[in-house]
C-alpha positions in Angstrom: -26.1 30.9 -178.8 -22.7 32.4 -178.2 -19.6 31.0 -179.3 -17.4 29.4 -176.8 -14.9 31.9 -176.6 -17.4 34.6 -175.6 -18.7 32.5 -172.7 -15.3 31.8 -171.5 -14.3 35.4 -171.3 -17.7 36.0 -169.6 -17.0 33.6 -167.2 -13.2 35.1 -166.7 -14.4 38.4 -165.9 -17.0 37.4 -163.6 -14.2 35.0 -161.5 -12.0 38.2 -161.5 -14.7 40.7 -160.1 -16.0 38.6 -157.4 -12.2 38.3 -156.3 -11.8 41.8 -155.7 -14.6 42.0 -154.2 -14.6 39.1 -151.9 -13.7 39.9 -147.8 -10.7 38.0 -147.1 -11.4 35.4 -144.3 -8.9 33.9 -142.1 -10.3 31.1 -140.0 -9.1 30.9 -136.3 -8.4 27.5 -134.6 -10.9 26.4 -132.0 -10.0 24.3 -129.3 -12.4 21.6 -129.0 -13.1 21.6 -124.9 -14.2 18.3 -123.9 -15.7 17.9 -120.1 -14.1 15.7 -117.6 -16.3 12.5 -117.6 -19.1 12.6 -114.7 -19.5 16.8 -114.7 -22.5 18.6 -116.5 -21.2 20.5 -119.3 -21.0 24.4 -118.3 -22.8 27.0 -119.3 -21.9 30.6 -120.5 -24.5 32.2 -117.9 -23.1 30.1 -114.8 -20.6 32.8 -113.8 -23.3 35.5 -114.2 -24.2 37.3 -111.1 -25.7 40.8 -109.9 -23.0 42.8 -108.3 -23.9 45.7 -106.0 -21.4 49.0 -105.8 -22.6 51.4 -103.3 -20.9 54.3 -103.2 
């Protein structure tokens, strides 16, 4: 077994490499869209059409 020390310098080193190597992640606030009472929630695809361009 190893002494105590040993682990907690193990432990320290690990900590500080998977800080420099950790993405930094900012989290972006959501508003939370509640429908009016009485309406079917809506889709994503409802505003999803063909559209023709001749030219």
């Amino acid at each position: 077994m190893l002494p105590p020390y040993i682990i907690e310098e193990i432990r320290r080193r690990e900590n500080e490499q998977r800080r420099r190597h950790e993405q930094p992640q900012l989290e972006l606030p959501v508003p939370i869209v509640i429908p009016p009472q009485g309406q079917e929630p809506r889709r994503d695809d409802d505003d999803r059409g063909v559209i023709i361009i001749d030219l």
